[in-house]
C-alpha positions as CSV (number, residue, x, y, z in Angstrom):
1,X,7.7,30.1,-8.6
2,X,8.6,26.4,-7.8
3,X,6.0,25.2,-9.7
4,X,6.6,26.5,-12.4
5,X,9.9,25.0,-12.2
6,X,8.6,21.7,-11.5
7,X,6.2,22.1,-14.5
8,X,9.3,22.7,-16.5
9,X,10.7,19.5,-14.9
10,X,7.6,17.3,-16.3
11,X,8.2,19.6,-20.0
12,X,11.6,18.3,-20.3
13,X,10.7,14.8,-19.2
14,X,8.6,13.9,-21.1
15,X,8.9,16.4,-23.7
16,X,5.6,18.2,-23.5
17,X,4.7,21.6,-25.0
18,X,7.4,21.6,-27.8
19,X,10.2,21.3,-24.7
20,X,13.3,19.3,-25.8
21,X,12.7,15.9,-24.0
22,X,16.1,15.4,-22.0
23,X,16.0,13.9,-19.0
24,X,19.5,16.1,-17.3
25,X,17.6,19.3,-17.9
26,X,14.2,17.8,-16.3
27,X,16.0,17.0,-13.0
28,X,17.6,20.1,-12.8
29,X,14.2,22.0,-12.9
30,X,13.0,19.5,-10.6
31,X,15.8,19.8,-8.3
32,X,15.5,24.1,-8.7
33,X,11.9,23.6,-7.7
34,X,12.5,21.0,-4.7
35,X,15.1,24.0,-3.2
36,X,11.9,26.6,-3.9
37,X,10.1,23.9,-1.6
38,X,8.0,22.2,-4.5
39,X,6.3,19.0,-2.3
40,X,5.7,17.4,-5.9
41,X,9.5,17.9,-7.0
42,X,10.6,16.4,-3.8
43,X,8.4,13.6,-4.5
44,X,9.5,13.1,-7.5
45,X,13.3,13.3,-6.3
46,X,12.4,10.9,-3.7
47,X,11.3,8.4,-6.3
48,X,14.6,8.4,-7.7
49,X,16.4,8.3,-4.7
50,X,14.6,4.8,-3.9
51,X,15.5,3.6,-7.6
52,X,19.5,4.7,-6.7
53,X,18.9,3.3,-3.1
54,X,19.9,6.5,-1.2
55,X,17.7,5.7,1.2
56,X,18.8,9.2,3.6
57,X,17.9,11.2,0.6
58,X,14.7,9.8,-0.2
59,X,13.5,9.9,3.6
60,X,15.0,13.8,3.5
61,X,12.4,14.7,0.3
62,X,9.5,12.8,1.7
63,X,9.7,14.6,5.0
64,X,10.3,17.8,3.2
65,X,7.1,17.4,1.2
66,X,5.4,15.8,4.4
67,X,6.5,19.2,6.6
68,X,4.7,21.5,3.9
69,X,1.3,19.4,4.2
70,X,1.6,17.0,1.4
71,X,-0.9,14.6,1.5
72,X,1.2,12.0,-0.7
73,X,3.9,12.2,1.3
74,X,2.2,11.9,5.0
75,X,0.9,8.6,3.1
76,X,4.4,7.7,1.7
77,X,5.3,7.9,5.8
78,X,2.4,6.1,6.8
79,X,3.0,3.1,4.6
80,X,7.1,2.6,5.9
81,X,5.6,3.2,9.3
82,X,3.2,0.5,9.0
83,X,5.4,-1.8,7.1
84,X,7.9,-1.4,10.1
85,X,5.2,-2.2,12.6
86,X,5.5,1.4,14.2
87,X,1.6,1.3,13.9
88,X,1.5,4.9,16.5
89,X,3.5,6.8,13.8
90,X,1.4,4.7,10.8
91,X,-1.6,6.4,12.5
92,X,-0.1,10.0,12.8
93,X,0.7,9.6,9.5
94,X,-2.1,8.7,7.9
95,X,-4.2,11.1,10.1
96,X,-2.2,14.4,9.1
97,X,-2.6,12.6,4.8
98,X,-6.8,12.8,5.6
99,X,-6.4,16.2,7.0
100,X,-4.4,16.8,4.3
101,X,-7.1,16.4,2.0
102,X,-5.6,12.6,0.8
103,X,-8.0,10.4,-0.4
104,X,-5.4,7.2,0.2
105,X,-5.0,8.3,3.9
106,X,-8.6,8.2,4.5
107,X,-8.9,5.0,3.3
108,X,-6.0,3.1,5.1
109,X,-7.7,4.5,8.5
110,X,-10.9,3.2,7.5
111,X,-9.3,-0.2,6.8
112,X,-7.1,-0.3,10.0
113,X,-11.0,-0.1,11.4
114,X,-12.6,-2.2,9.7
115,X,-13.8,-5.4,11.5
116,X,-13.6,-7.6,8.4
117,X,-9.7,-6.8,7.9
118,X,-9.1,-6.2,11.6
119,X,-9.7,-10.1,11.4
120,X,-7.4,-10.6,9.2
121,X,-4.1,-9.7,10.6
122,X,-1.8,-12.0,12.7
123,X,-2.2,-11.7,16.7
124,X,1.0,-9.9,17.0
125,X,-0.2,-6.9,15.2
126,X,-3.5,-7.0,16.6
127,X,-2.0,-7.2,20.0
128,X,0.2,-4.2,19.3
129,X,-2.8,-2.2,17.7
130,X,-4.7,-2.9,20.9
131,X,-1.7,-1.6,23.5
132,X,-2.2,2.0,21.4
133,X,-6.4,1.4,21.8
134,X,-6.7,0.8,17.9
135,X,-10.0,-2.2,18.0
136,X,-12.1,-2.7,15.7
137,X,-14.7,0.1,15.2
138,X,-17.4,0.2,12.6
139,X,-18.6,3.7,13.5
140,X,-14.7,5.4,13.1
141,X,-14.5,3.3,10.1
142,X,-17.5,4.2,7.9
143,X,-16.5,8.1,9.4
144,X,-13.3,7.3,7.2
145,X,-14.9,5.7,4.1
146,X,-17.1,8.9,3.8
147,X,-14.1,11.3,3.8
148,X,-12.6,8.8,2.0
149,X,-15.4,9.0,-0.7
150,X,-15.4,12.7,-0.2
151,X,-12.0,12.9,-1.5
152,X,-12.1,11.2,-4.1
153,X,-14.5,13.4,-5.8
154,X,-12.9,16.5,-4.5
155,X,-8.9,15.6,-3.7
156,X,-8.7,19.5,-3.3
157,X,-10.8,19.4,0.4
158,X,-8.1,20.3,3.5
159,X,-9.4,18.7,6.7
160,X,-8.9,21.0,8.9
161,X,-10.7,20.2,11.6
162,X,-10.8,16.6,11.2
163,X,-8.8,15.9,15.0
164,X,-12.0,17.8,16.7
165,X,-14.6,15.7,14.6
166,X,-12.3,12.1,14.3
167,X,-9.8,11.8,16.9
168,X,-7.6,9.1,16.8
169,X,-8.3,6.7,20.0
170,X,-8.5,6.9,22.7
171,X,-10.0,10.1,22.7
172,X,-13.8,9.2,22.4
173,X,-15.9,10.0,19.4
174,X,-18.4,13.5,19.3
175,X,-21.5,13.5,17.8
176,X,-21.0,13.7,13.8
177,X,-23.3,15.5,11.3
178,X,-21.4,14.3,8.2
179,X,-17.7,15.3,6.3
180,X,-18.7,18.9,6.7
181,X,-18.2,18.9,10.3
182,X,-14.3,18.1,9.5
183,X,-13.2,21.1,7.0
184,X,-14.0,24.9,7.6
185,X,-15.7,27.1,4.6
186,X,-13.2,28.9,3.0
187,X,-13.4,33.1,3.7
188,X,-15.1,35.3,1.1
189,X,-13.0,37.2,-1.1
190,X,-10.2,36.2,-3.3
191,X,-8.2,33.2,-3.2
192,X,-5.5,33.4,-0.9
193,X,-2.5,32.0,-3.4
């Protein structure tokens, strides 16, 4: 089970449980559980790939994690997207983090709305956010800050139906009747993992 591996990972680390703390066996179990497809080990690999500046790698992990619906990660994305002014992907990103049940996703879309910090970026990026129809929008924004809010009392909500209930613009709001509208119950029975 990769996490178990990546538990083992953290064990060694930080030498938890009784585990010997050594830092070559942790990143092998971290490594072991990235390969398993662990999204937290190939965050954590990522991290240390920015520290060793292997910039390919890092990006590799994060998109790994990212592909397997990792909240984190679709944030991670959202944040280099936005910091490179590629404000259509920042969006995607930060979109796909909400539905992935990411409290930090949520909240950078209800900022990118919010008329008070709309305000207070320069006129090149608001002219760029208004070519892909991002204005100002109190109603999309307060949407966000509840599933934002939401989250962070339950971080273990998926979104999945967030793009019928809060599409991204231009597509035009429907009617809302509160957070539930964006996540399906889960069936009856057992768990599914």
């Amino acid at each position: 089970q990769a996490w178990g591996y990546y538990d083992l990972g953290v064990a060694h680390e930080h030498g938890y449980g009784g585990a010997v703390q050594d830092r070559q066996i942790a990143w092998a179990y971290y490594r072991k559980a990235a390969e398993l497809g662990s999204p937290e080990a190939q965050m954590t690999l990522a991290s240390a790939y920015v520290k060793i500046q292997r910039w390919d790698a890092e990006e590799a992990m994060v998109m790994c994690a990212y592909r397997q619906g990792h909240g984190p990660a679709a944030y991670d994305l959202g944040i280099a997207a936005e910091g490179f002014k590629k404000f259509a992907a920042a969006l995607e990103y930060y979109q796909a983090g909400t539905r992935f049940g990411h409290q930090r996703s949520a909240a950078s879309l209800m900022l990118m709305f919010d008329t008070k910090q709309w305000s207070l970026l320069d006129k090149q990026d608001q002219n760029a956010l208004k070519a892909l129809e991002i204005l100002p929008d109190p109603v999309r924004s307060e949407r966000y800050e509840q599933i934002s809010d939401a989250l962070d009392i339950n971080p273990d909500l998926r979104l999945t139906r967030l793009d019928q209930v809060l599409p991204l613009p231009p597509t035009e709001l429907p009617p809302w009747q509160g957070i539930e509208d964006a996540f399906e119950d889960e069936p009856d029975g057992p768990p599914a993992y």
